[in-house]
C-alpha positions as CSV (number, residue, x, y, z in Angstrom):
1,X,-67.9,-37.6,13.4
2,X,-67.8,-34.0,12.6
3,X,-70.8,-31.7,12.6
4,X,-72.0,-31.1,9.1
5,X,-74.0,-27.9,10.2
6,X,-73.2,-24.3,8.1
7,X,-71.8,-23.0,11.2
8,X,-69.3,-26.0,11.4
9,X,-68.2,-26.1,8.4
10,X,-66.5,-24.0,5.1
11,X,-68.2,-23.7,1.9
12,X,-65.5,-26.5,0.9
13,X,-66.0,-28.6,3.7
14,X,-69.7,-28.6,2.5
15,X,-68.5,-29.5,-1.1
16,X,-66.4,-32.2,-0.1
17,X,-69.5,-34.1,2.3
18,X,-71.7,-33.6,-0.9
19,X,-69.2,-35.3,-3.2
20,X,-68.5,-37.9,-0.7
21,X,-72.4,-39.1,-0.7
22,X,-72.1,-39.3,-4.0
23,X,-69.0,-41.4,-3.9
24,X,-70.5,-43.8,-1.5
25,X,-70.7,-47.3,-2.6
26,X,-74.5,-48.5,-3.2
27,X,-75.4,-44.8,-3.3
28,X,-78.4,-44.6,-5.5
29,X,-79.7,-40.8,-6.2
30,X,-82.1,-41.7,-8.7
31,X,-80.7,-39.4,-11.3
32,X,-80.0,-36.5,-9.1
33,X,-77.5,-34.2,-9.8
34,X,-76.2,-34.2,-6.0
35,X,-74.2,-31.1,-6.6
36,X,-77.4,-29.0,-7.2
37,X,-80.0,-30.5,-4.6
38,X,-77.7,-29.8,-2.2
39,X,-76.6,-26.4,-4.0
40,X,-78.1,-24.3,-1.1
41,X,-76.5,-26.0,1.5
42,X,-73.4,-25.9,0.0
43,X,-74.2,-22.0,-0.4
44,X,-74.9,-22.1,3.8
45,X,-78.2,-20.7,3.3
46,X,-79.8,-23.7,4.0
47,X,-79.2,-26.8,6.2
48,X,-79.2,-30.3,5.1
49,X,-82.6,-31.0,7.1
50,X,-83.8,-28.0,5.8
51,X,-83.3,-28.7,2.1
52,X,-84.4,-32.8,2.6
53,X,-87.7,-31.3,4.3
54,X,-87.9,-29.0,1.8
55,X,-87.8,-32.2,-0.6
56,X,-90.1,-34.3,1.5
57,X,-92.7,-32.0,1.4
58,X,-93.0,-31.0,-2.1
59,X,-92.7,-34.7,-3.1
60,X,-95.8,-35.4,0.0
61,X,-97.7,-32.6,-1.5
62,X,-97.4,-34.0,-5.2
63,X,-99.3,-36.7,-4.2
64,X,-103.0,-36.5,-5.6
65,X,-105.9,-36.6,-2.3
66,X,-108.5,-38.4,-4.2
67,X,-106.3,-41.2,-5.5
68,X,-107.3,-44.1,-4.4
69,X,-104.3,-46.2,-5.0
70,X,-101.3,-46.6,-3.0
71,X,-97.8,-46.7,-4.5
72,X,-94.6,-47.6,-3.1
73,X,-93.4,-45.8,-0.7
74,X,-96.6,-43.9,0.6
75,X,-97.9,-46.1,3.2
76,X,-100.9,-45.1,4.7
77,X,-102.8,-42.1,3.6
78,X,-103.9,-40.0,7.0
């Protein structure tokens, strides 16, 4: 498999990974526009790690502390 990283790749290259995760059978974005999430990748300003950490993070810190319910896909509260 070949390296997806900025360095490794062409600004078309990037394009063409993007659009092939959203051709992938079963794949299931939840409504988002690929394309765009991925935009600064594709730009090489960010890595792929960077952007989904980027995601992870804002969607971790969305998360009210004094909520005492758990919803799917939160798993234990630290």
């Amino acid at each position: 498999m070949k390296s997806t990283l900025i360095k490794d790749t062409t600004k078309s290259e990037r394009i063409q990974i993007v659009k092939q995760w959203e051709e992938t059978e079963g794949c299931e974005s939840g409504g988002i526009d690929l394309m765009e999430f991925f935009r600064e990748y594709i730009d090489g300003t960010k890595e792929i790690s960077e952007v989904n950490a980027a995601f992870t993070a804002k969607y971790m810190s969305d998360i009210p502390d004094e909520s005492p319910r758990i919803s799917c896909g939160e798993g234990m509260r630290r």
